[in-house]
C-alpha positions as CSV (number, residue, x, y, z in Angstrom):
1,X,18.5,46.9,29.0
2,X,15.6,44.5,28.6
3,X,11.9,45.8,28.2
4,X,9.5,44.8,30.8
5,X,5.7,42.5,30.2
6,X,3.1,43.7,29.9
7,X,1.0,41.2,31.8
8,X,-2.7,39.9,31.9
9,X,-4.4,38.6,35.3
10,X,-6.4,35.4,34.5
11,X,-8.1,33.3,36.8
12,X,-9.0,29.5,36.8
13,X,-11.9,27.7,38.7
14,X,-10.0,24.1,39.5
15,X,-10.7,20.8,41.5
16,X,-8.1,18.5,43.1
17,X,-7.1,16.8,40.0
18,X,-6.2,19.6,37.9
19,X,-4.5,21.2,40.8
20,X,-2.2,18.3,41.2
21,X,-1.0,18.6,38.1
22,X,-0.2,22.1,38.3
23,X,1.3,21.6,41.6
24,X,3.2,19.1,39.8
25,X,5.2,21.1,37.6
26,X,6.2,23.5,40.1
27,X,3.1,25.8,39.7
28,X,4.3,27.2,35.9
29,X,1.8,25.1,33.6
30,X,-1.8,24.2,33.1
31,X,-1.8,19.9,32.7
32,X,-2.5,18.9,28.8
33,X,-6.2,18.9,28.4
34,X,-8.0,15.2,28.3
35,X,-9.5,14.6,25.1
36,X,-12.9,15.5,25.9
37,X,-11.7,19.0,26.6
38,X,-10.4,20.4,23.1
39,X,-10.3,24.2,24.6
40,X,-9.0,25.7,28.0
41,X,-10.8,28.2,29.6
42,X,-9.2,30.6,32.1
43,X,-11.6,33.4,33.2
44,X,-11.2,37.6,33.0
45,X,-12.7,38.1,36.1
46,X,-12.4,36.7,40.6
47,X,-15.5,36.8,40.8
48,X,-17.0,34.3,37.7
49,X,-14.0,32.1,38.6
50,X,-15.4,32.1,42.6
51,X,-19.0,31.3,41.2
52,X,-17.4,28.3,39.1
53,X,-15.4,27.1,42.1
54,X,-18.2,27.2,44.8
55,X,-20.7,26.1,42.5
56,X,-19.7,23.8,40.0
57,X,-16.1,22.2,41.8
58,X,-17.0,21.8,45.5
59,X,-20.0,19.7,44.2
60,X,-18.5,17.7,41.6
61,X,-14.9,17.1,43.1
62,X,-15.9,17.7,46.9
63,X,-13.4,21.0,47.1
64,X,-13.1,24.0,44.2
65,X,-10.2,26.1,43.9
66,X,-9.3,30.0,42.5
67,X,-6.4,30.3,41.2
68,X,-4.7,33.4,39.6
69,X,-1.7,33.6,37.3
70,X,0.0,36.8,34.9
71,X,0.2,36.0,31.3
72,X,1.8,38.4,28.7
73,X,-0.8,40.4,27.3
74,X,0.6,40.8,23.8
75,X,0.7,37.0,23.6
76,X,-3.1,37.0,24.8
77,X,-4.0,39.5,21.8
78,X,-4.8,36.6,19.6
79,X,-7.9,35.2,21.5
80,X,-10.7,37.4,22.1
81,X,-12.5,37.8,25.1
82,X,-15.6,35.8,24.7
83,X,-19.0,36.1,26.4
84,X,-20.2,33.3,28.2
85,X,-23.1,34.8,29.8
86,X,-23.7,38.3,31.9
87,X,-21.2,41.2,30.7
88,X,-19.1,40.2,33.9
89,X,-19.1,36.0,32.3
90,X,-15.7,36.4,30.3
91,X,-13.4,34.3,29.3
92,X,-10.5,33.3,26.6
93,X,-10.8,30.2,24.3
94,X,-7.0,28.8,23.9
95,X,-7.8,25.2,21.8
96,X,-5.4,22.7,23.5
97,X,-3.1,22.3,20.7
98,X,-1.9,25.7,21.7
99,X,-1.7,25.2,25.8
100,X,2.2,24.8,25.7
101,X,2.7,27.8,23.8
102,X,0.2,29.7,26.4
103,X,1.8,27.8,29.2
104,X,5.2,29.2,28.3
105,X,3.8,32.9,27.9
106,X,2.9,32.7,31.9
107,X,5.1,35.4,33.7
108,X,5.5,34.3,37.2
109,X,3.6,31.3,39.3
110,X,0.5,29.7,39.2
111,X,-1.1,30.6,42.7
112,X,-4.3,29.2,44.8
113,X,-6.2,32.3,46.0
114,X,-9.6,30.9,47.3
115,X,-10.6,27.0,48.3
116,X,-14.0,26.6,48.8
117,X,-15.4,23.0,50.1
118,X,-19.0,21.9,51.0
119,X,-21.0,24.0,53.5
120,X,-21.4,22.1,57.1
């Protein structure tokens, strides 16, 4: 008999690039970061991760995704929640030499759960 995950809901604030490349590997994996981006930061919380999209993606990149994907919690244990702002501004700080290691503790898919683009 095998033991079930626990699992962690993370969100992730996207444009069309980085969407791509998730889309690309079947919807399992975040794309290795560029190397101007030495950390990767999904969010704690829908709602910072809406604010990001609609504010920060739809202007730069013309659209701004939500996405939302289960991670194993005990895995997650090794990098604190960190503040970024209010106490609802949360986020985790995996450095990108350790993406394929999180990217192989996601449980499940990588799924788009809000697209926002500019307002007409």
């Amino acid at each position: 008999m095998t033991g079930t995950v626990t699992t962690t809901t993370l969100w992730r604030p996207t444009g069309p690039e980085e969407l791509a490349l998730v889309e690309a590997s079947g919807w399992c994996a975040w794309p290795p970061r560029l190397p101007e981006q030495p950390i990767f930061y999904p969010v704690m919380n829908e709602d910072y991760a809406i604010r990001i999209a609609r504010d920060w993606n739809v202007p730069a990149s013309g659209v701004g995704y939500v996405t939302r994907f289960e991670v194993d919690s005990g895995f997650l244990e090794r990098y604190p929640v960190q503040q970024a702002g209010g106490q609802t501004i949360t986020e985790l700080w995996i450095p990108a030499e350790e993406l394929d290691q999180f990217n192989r503790h996601i449980v499940g898919l990588i799924e788009v759960v809000h697209e926002f683009r500019p307002q007409l």
